[in-house]
ROBAMAR-692840 format. One record per residue: residue in one letter; z, y, x of N, C-alpha, C, CB in turn. Coordinates in nm, 3 decimals. Atoms other than C-alpha are relative to their C-alpha. Glycine has a CB too. Layout:
N
{"a" {Z Y X} {Z Y X} {Z Y X} {Z Y X}}
...
//
This chain:
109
{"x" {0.007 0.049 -0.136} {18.776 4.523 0.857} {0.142 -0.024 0.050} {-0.075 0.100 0.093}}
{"x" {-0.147 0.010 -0.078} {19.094 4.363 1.055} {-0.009 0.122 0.085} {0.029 -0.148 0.104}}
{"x" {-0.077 -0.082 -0.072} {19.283 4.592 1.235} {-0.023 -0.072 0.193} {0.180 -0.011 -0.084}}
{"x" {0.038 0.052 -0.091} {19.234 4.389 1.514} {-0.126 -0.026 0.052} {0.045 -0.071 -0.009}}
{"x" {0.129 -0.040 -0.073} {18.883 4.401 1.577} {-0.021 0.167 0.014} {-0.130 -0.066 -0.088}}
{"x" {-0.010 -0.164 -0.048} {18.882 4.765 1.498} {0.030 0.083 0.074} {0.036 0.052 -0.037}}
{"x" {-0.091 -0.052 -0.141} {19.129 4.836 1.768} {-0.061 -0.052 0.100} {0.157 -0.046 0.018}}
{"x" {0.088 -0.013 -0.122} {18.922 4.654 1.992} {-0.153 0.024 0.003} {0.016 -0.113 0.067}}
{"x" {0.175 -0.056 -0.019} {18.575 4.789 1.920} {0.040 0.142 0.025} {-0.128 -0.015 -0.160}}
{"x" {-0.014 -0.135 -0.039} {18.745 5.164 1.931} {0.023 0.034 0.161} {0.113 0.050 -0.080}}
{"x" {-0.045 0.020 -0.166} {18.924 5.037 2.315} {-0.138 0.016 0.076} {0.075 -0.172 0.043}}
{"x" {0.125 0.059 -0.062} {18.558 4.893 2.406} {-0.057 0.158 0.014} {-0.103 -0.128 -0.106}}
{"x" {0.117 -0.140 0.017} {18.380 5.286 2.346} {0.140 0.057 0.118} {-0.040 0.116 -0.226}}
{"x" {-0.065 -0.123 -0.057} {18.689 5.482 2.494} {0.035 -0.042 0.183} {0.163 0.036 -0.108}}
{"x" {-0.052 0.064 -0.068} {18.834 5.230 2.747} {-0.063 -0.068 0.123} {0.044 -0.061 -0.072}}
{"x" {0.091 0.089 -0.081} {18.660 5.121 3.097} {0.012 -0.113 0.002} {-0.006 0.017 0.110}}
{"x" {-0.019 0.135 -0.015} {18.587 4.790 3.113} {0.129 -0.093 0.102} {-0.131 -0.026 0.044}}
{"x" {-0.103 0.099 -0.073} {18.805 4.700 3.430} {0.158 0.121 -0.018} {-0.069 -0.043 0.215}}
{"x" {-0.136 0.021 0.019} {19.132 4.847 3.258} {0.056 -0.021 -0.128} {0.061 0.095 0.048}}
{"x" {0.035 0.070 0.158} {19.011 4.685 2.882} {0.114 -0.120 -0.046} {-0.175 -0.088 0.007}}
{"x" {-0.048 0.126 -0.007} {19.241 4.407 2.938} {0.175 0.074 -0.001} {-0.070 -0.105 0.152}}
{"x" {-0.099 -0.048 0.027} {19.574 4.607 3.009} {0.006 0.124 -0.097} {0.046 0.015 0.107}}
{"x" {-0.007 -0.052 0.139} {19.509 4.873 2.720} {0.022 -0.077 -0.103} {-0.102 0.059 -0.034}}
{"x" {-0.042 0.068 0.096} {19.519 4.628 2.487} {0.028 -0.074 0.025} {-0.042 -0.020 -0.076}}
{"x" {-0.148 0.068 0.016} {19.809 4.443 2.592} {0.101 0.113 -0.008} {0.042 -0.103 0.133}}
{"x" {-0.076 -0.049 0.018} {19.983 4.740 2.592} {-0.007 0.105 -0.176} {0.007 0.052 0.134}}
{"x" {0.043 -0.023 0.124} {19.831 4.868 2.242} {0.090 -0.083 -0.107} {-0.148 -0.034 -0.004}}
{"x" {-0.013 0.090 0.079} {19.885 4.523 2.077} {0.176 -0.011 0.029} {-0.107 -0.127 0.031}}
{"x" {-0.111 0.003 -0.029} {20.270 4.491 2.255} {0.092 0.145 -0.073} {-0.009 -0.017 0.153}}
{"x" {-0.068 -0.133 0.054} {20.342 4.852 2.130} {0.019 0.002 -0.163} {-0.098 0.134 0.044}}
{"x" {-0.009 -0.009 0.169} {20.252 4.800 1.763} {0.132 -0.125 -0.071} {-0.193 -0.053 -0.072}}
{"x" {-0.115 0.099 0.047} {20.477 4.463 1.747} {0.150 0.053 0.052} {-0.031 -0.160 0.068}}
{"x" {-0.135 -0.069 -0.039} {20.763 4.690 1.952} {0.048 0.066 -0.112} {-0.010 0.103 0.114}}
{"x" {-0.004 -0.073 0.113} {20.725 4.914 1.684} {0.086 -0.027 -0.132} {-0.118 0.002 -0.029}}
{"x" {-0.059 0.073 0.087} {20.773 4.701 1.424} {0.123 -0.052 -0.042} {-0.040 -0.060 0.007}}
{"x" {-0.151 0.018 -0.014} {21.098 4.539 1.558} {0.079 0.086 0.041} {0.033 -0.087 0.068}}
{"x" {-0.140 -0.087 0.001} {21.264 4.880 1.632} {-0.033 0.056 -0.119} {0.036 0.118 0.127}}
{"x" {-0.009 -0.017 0.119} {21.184 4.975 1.301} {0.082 -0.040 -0.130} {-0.080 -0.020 -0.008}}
{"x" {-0.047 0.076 0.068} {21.330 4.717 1.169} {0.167 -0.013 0.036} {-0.084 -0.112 0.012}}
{"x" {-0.129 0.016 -0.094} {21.630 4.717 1.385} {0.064 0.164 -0.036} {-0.048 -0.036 0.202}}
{"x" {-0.061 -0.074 0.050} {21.679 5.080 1.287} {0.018 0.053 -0.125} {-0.013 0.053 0.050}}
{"x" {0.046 -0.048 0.183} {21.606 5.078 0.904} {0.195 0.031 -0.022} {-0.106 -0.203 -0.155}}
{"x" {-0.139 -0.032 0.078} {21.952 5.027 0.805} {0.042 0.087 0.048} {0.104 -0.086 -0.008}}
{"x" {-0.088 -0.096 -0.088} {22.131 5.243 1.044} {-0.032 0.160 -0.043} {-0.038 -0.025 0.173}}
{"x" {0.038 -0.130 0.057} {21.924 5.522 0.896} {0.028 0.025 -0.158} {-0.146 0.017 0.026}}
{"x" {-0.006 0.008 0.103} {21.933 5.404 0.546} {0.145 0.040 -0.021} {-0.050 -0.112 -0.039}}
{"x" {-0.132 -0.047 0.017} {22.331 5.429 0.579} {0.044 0.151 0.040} {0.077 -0.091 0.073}}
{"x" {0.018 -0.176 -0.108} {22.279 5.786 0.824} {-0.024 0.070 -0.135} {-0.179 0.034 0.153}}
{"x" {0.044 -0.127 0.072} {22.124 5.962 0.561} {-0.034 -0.051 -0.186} {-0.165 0.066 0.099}}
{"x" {-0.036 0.059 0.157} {22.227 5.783 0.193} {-0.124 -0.016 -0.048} {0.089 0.097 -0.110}}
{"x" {0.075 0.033 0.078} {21.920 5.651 0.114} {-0.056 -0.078 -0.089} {-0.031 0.009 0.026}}
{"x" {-0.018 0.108 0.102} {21.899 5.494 -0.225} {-0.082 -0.093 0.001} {-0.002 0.039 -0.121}}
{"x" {0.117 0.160 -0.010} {21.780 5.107 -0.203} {-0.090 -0.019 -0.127} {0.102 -0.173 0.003}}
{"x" {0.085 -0.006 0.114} {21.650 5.111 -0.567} {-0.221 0.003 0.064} {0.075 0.181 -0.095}}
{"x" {0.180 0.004 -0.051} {21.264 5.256 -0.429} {-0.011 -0.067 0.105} {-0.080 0.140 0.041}}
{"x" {0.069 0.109 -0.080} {21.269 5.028 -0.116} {-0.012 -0.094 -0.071} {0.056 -0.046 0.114}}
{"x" {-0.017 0.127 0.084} {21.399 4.724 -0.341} {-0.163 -0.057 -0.077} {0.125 0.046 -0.133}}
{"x" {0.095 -0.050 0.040} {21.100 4.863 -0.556} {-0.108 -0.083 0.087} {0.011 0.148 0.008}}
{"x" {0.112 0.028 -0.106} {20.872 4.853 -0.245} {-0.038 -0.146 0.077} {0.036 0.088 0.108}}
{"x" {0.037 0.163 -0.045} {20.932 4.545 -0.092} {-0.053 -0.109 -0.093} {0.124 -0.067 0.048}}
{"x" {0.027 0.067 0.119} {20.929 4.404 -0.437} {-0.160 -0.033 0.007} {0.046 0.093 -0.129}}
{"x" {0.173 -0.043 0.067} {20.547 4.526 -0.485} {-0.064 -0.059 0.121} {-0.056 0.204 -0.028}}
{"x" {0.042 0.000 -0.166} {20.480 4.442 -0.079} {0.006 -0.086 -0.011} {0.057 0.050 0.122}}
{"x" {-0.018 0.211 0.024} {20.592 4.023 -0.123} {-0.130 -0.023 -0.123} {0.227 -0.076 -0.108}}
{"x" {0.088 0.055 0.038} {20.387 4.038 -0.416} {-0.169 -0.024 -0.024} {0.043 0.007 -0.051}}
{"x" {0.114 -0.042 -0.006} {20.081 4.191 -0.314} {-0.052 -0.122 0.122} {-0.002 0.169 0.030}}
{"x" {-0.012 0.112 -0.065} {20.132 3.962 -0.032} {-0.062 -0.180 -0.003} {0.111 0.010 -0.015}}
{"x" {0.031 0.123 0.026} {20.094 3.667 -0.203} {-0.133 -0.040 -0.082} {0.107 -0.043 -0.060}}
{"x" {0.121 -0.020 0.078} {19.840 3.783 -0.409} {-0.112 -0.027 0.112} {-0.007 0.157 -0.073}}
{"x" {0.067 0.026 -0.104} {19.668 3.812 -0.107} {-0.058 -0.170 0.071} {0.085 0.069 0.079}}
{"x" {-0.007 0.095 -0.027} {19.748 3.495 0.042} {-0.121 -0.093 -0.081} {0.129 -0.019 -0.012}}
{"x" {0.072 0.140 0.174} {19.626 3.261 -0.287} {-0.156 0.063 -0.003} {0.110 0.042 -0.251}}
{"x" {0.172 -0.059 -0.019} {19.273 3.532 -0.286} {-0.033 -0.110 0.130} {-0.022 0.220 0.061}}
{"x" {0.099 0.078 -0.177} {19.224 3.390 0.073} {-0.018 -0.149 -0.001} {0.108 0.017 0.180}}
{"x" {-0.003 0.147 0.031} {19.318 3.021 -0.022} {-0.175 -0.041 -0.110} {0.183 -0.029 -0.109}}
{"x" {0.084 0.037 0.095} {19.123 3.037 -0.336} {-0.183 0.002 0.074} {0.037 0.116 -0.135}}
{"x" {0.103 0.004 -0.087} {18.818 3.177 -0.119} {-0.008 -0.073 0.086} {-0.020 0.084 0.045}}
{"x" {0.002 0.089 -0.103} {18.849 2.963 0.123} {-0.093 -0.135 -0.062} {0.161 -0.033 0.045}}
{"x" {0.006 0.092 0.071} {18.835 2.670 -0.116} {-0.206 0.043 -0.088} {0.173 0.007 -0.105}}
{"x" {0.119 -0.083 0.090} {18.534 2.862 -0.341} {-0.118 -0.025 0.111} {0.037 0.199 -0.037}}
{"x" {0.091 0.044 -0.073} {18.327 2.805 -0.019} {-0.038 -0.146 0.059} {0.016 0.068 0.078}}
{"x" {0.023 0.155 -0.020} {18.334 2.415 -0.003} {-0.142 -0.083 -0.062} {0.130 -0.068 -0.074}}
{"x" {0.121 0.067 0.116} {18.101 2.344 -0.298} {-0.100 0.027 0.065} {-0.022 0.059 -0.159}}
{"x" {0.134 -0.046 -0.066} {17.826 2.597 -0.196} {-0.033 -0.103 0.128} {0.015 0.168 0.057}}
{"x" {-0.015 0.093 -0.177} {17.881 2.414 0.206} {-0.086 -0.089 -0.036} {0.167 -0.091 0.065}}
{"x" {0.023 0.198 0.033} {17.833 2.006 0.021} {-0.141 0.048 -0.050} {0.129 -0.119 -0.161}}
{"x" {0.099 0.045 0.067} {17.546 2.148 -0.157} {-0.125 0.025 0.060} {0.006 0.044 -0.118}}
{"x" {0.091 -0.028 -0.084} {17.365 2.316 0.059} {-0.031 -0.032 0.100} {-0.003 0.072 0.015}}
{"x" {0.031 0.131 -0.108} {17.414 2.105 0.357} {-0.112 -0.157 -0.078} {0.203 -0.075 0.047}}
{"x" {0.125 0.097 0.048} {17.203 1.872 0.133} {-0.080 -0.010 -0.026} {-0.016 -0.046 -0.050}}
{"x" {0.188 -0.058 -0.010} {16.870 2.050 0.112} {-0.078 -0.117 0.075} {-0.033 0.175 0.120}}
{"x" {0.066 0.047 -0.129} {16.804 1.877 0.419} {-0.119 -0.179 -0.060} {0.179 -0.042 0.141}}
{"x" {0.007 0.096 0.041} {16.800 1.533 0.202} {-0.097 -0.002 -0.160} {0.138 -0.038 0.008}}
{"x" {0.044 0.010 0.123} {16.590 1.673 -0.087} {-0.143 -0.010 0.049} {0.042 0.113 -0.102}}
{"x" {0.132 0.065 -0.046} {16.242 1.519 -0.151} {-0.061 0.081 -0.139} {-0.010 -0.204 0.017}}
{"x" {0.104 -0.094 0.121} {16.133 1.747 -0.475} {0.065 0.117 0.007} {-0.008 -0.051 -0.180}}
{"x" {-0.008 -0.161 -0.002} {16.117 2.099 -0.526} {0.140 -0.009 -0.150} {-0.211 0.104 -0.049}}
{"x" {-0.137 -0.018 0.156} {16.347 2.033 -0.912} {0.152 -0.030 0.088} {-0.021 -0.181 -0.174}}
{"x" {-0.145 0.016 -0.030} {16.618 1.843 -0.699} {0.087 0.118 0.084} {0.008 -0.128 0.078}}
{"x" {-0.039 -0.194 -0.029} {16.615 2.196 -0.485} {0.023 0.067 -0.027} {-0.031 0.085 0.019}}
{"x" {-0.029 -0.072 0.089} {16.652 2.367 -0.747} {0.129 -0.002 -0.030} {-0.067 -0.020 -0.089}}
{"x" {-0.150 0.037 0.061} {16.926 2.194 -0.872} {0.142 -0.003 0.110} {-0.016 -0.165 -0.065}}
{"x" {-0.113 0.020 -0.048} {17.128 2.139 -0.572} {0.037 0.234 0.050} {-0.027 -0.161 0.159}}
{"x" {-0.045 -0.125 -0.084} {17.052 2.562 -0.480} {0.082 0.032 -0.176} {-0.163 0.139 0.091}}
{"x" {-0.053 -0.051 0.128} {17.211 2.615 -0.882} {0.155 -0.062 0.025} {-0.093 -0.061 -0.152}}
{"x" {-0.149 0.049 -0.042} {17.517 2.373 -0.808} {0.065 0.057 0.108} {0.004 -0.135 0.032}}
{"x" {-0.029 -0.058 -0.090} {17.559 2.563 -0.498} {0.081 0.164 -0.059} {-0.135 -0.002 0.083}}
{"x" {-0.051 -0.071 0.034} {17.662 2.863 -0.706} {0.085 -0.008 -0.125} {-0.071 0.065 0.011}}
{"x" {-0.139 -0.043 0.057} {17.901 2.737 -0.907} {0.110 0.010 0.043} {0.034 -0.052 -0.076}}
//
């Protein structure tokens, strides 16, 4: 599940409706604050307290490529749902039960 619906179906149970709207702007504003002082203090700590770049290097390494892995899954799926779409939007146009057949079999490749 996104993170983003989750955070707002947990707001919706805890959160009254008329102050639903400034909780999560201040939720969603806090996690991206987060982020950029995180980022803004990585080094300053990394130099504070000698911490060897090797396992971030490591990390980020594995983090870009999981990343992309990601990415190309979502493309590829994306794409993977076109065929099924053309074929099955064309039921509508079938006049025998075989060509039904055939277009619900082309539908899963």
């Amino acid at each position: 599940m996104d993170r983003g619906v989750a955070m707002n179906k947990m707001l919706s149970k805890w959160i009254p409706v008329s102050e639903r709207s400034t909780s999560l702007a201040l939720v969603y504003s806090g996690m991206y604050l987060g982020s950029v002082t995180g980022l803004g203090f990585s080094p300053m700590l990394i130099h504070q307290f000698s911490i060897p770049l090797a396992p971030l290097e490591v990390y980020g390494f594995c983090y870009g490529l999981n990343m992309h892995i990601a990415i190309g899954w979502q493309i590829m799926q994306s794409i993977g749902f076109l065929g099924p779409a053309f074929f099955l939007s064309q039921l509508s146009r079938v006049k025998t039960p075989a060509m039904a057949v055939l277009c619900m079999a082309c539908s899963q490749l």
